[in-house]
C-alpha positions in Angstrom: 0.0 0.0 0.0 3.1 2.3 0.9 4.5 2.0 -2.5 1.3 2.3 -4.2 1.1 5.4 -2.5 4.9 7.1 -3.3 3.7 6.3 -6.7 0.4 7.8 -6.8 2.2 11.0 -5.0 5.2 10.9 -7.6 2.2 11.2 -10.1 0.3 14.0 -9.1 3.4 16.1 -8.3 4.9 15.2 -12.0 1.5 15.8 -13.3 0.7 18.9 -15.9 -2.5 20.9 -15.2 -5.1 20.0 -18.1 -6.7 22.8 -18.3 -7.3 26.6 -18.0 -9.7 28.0 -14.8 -11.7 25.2 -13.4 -13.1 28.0 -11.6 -14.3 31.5 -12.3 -11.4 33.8 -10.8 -14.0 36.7 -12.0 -11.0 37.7 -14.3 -11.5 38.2 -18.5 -9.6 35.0 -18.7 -12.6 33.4 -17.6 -14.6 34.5 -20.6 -11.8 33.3 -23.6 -10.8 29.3 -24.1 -7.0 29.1 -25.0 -7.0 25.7 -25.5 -9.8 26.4 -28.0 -8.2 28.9 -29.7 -5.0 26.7 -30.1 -7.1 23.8 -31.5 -8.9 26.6 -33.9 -5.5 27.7 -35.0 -4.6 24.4 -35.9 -7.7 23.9 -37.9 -7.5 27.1 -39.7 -6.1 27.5 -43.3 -4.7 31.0 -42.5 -4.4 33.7 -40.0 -7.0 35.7 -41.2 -9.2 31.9 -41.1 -8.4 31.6 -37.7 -9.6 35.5 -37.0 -13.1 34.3 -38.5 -12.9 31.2 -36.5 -12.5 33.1 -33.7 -15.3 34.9 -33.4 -18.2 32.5 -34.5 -20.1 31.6 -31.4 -20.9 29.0 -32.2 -17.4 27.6 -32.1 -17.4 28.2 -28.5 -14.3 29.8 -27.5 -14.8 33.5 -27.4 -17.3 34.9 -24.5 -15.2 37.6 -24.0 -16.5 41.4 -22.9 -13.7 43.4 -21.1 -15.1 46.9 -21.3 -18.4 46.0 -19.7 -20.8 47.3 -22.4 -23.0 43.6 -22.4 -21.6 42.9 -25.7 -19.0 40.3 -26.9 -15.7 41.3 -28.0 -14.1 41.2 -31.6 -10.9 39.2 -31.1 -8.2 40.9 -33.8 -5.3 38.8 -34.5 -2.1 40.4 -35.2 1.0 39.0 -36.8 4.7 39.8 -36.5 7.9 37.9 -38.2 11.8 37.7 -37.3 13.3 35.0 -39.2 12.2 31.3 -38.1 10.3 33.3 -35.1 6.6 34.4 -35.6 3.5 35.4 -33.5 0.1 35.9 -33.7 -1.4 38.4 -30.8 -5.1 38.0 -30.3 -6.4 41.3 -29.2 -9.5 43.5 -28.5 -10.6 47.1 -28.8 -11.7 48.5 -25.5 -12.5 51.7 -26.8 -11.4 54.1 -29.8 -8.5 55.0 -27.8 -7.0 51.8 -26.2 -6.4 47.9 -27.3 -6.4 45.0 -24.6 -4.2 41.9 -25.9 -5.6 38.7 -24.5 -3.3 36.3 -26.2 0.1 35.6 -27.8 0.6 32.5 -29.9 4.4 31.8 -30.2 5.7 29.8 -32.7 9.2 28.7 -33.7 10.5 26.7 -36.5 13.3 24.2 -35.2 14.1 22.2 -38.3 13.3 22.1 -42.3 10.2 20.5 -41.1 9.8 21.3 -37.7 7.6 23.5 -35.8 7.3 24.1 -31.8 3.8 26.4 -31.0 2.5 27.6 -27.4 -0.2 30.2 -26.7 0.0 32.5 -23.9 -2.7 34.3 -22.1 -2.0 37.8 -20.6 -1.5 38.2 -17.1 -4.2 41.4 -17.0 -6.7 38.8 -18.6 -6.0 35.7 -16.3 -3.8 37.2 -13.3 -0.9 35.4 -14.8 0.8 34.1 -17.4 -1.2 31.0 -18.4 0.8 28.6 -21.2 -1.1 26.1 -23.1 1.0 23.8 -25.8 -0.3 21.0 -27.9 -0.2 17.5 -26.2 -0.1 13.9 -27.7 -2.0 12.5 -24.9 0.8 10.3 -23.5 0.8 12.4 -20.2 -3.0 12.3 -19.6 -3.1 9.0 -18.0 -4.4 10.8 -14.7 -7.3 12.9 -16.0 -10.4 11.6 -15.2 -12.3 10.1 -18.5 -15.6 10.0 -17.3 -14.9 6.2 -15.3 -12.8 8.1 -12.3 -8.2 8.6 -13.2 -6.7 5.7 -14.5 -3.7 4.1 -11.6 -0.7 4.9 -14.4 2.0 7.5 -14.6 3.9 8.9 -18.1 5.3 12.3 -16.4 7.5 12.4 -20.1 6.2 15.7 -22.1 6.8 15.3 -25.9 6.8 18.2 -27.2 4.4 18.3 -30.7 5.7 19.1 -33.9 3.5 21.3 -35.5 5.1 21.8 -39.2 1.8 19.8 -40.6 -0.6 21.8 -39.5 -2.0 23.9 -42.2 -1.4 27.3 -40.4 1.7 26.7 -39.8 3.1 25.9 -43.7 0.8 28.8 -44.6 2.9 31.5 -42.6 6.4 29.8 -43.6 5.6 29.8 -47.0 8.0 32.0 -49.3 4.6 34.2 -50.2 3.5 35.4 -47.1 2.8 38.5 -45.5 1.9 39.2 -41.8 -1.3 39.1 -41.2 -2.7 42.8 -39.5 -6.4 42.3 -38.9 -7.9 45.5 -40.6 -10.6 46.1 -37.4 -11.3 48.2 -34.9 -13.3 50.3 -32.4 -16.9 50.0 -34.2 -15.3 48.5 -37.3 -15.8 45.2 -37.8 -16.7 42.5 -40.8 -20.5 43.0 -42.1 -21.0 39.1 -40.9 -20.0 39.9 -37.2 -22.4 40.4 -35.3 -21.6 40.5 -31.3 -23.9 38.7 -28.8 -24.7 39.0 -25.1 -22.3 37.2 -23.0 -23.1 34.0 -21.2 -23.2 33.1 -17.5 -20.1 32.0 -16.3 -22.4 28.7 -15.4 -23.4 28.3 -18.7 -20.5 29.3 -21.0 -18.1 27.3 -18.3 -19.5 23.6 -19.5 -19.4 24.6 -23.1 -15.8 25.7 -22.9 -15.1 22.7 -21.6 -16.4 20.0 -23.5 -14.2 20.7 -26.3 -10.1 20.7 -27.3 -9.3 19.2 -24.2 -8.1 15.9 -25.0 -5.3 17.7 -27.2 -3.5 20.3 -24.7 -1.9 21.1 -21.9 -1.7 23.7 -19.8 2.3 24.0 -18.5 4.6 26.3 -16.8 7.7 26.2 -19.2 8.4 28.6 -21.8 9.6 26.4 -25.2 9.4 29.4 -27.8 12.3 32.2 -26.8 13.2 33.8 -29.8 9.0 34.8 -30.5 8.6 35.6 -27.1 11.4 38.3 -27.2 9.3 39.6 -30.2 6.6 39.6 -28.2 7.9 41.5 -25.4 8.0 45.2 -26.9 5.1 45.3 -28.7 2.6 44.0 -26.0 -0.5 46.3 -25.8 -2.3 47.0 -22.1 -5.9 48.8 -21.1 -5.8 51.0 -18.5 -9.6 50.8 -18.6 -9.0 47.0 -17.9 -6.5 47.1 -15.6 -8.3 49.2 -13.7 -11.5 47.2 -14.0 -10.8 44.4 -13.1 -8.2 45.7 -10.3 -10.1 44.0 -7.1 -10.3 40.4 -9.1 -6.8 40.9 -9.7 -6.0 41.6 -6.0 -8.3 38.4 -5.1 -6.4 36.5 -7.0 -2.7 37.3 -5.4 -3.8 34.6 -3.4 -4.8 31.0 -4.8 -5.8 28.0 -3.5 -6.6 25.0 -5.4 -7.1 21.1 -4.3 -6.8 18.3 -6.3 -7.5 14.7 -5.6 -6.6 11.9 -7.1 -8.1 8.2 -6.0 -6.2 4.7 -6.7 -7.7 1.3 -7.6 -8.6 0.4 -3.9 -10.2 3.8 -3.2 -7.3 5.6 -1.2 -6.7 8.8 -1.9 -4.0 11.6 -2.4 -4.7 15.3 -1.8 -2.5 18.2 -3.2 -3.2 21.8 -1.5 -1.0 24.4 -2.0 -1.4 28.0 -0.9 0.4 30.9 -3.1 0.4 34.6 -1.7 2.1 37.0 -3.6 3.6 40.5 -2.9 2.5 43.8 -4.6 5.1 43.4 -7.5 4.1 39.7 -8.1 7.1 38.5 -6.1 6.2 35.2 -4.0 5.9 35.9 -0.6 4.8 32.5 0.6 3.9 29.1 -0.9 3.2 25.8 1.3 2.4 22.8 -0.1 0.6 19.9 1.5 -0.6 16.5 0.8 -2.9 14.1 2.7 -3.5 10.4 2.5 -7.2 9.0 2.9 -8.4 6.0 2.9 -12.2 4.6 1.1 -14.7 6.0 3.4 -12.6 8.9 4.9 
């Protein structure tokens, strides 16, 4: 039972988050699926396809309304090159006078063929950095299917090649040109046409029950080189930042639980406690985990 347990513990600790908010941290984050964007990207022919993609609600990953007029949010998606390095920023208008970026996709080519892709949500959207990548399901042996985890371990990350998805041979072809979506403020394609937001308890299932199986949420940084492109060209809302200023403060300090049960019904429990100083420095962190047995 002891060593069933070290290696149930060795599991969890190893083990990748799967997805983005479980719960609502009353962030914008809450309101926009990364992993659904990803998986759109993938799917799309082009950049300005995946802008489309986007924002059809019926594709279920934009809910999005950070200037609080009741109204969803045109997602823009913005493109910049520097050699094998490109990215795709995924922003919004706030108003005539300031732009809010919600997202970075980062993508790198490693090889004639090869591709390495990750997609970033802003801090001032989710309260931090929040990385999701493409997985080959080898690592999900822990996620719960629907019949309760499965008692296996793979803690080995591969990371995905991307050079075959149609996107990506699109932007590294010898022809192309950055994509700079042509919207703003109270300018946007004659098919658009925004919607009222949904409930947090209605939009949260639908976000969900797509993309999943195919990402990963995870705290490394792969792509350096588009990530330094990134970095001077990010775009901030005062009017958000300001906004959503108290969520923000709520949210310096997180708890979150996760349990995962074994063939004979014990249990392991993972709490860990973060709080974080004014300037995002850690001030604290304590981790904990609990054995139970069935019943307990």
């Amino acid at each position: 039972m002891k060593r069933n347990f070290n290696f149930l513990l060795a599991c969890l600790l190893a083990l990748p988050l799967f997805a983005q908010n479980e719960k609502a941290t009353g962030l914008p984050g809450d309101q926009f699926s990364l992993e659904g964007a990803l998986e759109l990207f993938k799917s799309a022919a082009s950049p300005e396809e995946f802008e489309t993609l986007l924002n059809k609600k019926e594709n279920e990953v934009n809910n999005l309304d950070v200037n609080g007029d009741n109204e969803t949010d045109y997602v823009k998606v913005i493109s910049k090159k520097d050699g094998d390095a490109q990215i795709l920023i995924l922003q919004v208008s706030v108003s005539e006078d300031e732009n809010q970026d919600i997202a970075v996709i980062n993508i790198e080519k490693t090889g004639r063929e090869d591709a390495i892709i990750q997609i970033i949500g802003d801090e001032d959207i989710y309260g931090e950095e929040v990385i999701v990548e493409p997985s080959d399901g080898t690592e999900e042996s822990l996620e719960d299917n629907g019949s309760g985890p499965s008692w296996s371990c793979n803690n080995t990350l591969v990371v995905v090649n991307v050079w075959t998805w149609p996107s990506v041979r699109f932007i590294y072809s010898p022809t192309y040109r950055p994509w700079v979506s042509p919207w703003r403020w109270r300018v946007y394609p004659n098919w658009w046409r925004p919607w009222r937001p949904l409930t947090w308890s209605v939009w949260h299932p639908l976000r969900l029950k797509h993309y999943r199986p195919t990402v990963r949420v995870v705290h490394t940084h792969r792509v350096a080189k588009a990530r330094n492109i990134y970095k001077p060209v990010r775009v901030t809302s005062t009017t958000v930042r300001t906004r959503n200023a108290s969520a923000h403060a709520n949210y310096k300090v997180r708890k979150t639980t996760t349990t995962v049960k074994g063939p004979r019904g014990n249990a392991v429990t993972k709490k860990s406690t973060t709080v974080k100083g004014p300037r995002g420095n850690v001030k604290a962190q304590k981790t904990t985990v609990k054995k139970s047995r069935r019943g307990n």
